[in-house]
C-alpha positions in Angstrom: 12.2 7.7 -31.2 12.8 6.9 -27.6 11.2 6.9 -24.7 13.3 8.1 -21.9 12.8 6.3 -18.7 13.7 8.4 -15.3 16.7 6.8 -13.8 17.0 7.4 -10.2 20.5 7.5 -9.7 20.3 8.0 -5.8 21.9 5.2 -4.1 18.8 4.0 -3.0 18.1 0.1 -2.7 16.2 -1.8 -5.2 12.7 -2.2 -4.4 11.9 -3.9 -7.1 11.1 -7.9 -6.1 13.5 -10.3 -7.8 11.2 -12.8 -8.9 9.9 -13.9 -11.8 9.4 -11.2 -14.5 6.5 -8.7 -13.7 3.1 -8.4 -15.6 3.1 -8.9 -19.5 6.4 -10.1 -19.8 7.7 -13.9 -19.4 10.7 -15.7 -19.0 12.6 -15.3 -22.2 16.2 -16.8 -23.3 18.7 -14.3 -22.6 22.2 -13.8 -24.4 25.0 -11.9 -22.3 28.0 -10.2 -23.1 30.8 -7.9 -23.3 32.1 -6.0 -26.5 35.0 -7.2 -28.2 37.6 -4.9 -26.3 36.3 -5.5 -22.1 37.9 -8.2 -20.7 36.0 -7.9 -17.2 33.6 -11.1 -16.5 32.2 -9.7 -12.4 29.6 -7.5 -14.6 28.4 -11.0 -16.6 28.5 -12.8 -14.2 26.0 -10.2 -12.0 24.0 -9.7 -15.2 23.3 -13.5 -15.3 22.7 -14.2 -11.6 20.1 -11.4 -11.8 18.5 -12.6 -15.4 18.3 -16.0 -13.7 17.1 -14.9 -10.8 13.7 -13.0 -12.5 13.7 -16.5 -14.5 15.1 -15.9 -17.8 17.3 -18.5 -19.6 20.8 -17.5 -19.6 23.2 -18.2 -22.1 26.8 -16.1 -21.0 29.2 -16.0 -24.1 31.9 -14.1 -21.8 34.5 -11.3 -22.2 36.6 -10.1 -25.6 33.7 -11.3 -27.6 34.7 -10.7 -31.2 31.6 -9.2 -33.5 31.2 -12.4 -35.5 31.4 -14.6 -32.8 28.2 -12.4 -31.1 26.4 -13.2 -34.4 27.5 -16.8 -34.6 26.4 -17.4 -31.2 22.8 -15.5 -31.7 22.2 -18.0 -34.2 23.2 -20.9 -32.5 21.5 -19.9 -29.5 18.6 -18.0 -30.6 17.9 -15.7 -27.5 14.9 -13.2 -27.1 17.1 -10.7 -26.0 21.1 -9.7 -26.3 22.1 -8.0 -22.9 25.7 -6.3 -23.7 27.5 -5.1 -20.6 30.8 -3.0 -20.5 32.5 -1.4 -18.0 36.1 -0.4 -19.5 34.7 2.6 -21.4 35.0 1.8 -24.5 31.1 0.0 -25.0 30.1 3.1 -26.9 32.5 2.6 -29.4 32.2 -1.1 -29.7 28.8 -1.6 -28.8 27.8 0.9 -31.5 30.0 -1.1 -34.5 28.8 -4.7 -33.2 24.9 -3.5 -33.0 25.4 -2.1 -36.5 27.3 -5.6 -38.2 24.0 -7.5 -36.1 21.5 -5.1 -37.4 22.9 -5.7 -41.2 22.0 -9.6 -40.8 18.4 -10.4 -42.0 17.6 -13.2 -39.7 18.8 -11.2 -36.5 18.1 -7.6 -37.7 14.6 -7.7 -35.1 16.6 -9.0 -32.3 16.3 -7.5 -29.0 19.2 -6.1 -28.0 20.4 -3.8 -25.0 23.6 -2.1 -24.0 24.2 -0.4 -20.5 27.6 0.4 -18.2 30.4 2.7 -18.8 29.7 3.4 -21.9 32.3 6.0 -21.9 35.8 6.3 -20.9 35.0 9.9 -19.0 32.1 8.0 -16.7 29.1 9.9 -15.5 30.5 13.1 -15.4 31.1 12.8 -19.6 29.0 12.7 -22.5 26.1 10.6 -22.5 25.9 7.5 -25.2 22.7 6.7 -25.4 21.0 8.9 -28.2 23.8 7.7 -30.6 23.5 4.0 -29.5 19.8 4.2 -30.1 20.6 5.5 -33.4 22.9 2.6 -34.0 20.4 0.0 -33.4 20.1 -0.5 -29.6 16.6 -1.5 -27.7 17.2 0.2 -24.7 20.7 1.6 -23.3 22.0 2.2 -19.7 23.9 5.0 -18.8 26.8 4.3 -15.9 25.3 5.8 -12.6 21.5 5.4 -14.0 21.4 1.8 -11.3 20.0 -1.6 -12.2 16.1 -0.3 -11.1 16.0 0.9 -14.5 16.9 -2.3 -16.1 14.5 -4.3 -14.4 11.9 -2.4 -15.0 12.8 -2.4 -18.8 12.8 -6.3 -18.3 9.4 -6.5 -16.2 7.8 -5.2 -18.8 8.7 -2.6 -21.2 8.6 -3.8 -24.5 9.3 -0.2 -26.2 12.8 1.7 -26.9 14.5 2.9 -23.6 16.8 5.2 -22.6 18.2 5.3 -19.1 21.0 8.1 -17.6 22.0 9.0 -14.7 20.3 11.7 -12.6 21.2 15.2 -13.5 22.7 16.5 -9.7 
């Protein structure tokens, strides 16, 4: 079951302090991503600078990351959390096989793991992911448009399911 969080999805600036994490959380290692098919490396690099800055150990595997190599590197590394980014469209698709093939191995099948971006190759004005990603296997998912507010508020402290989308206009 999840439990939606409301996503603003207005533009507005974050008002959330970047510091360390918030109340009942602490800093945790952090594995970041892309799915196998998104070659784009701004988004990691962002989700990595903003990990770090709230004081979270980053580990950034980088762009085109093949399944296997995802699970070989969550051993190696053994992160609290999996942050999976995409913003070609196609993190739905991908995100939703590679959480699957993750959830199927026994030592990583109680990992953390989160998805958010374009999910979608129609943007915000498509379908929306995140009930079949939860379904998958996925922690929490964000919905292009839903903002990074959401996120760190999942971060500062939520340590249930989440579902993020962008605001109905």
């Amino acid at each position: 079951m999840s439990h939606p969080l409301p996503a603003t999805g207005s533009g507005e600036p974050d008002q959330l302090s970047p510091g360390l994490p918030g109340p009942g959380s602490c800093a945790s290692r952090v594995l970041v991503s892309s799915v196998s098919s998104d070659s784009h490396t701004w988004n990691l690099v962002f989700l990595q600078l903003l990990l770090e800055e709230m004081g979270h150990e980053v580990t950034n595997i980088g762009s085109c990351v093949p399944d296997e190599l995802l699970i070989e590197e969550c051993r190696r590394v053994r992160p609290d959390m999996v942050v999976i980014s995409s913003v070609n469209g196609h993190g739905a698709l991908d995100g939703a096989r590679m959480v699957r093939r993750l959830r199927e191995q026994p030592d990583l099948r109680d990992l953390r793991v989160v998805i958010g971006g374009k999910l979608g190759v129609r943007g915000t004005d498509g379908d929306f992911h995140g009930p079949a990603l939860m379904e998958a296997g996925f922690d929490a998912v964000f919905e292009d448009g839903a903002g990074i507010t959401e996120f760190r508020r999942y971060l500062a402290g939520s340590s249930v399911p989440a579902l993020a989308a962008p605001a109905l206009r």
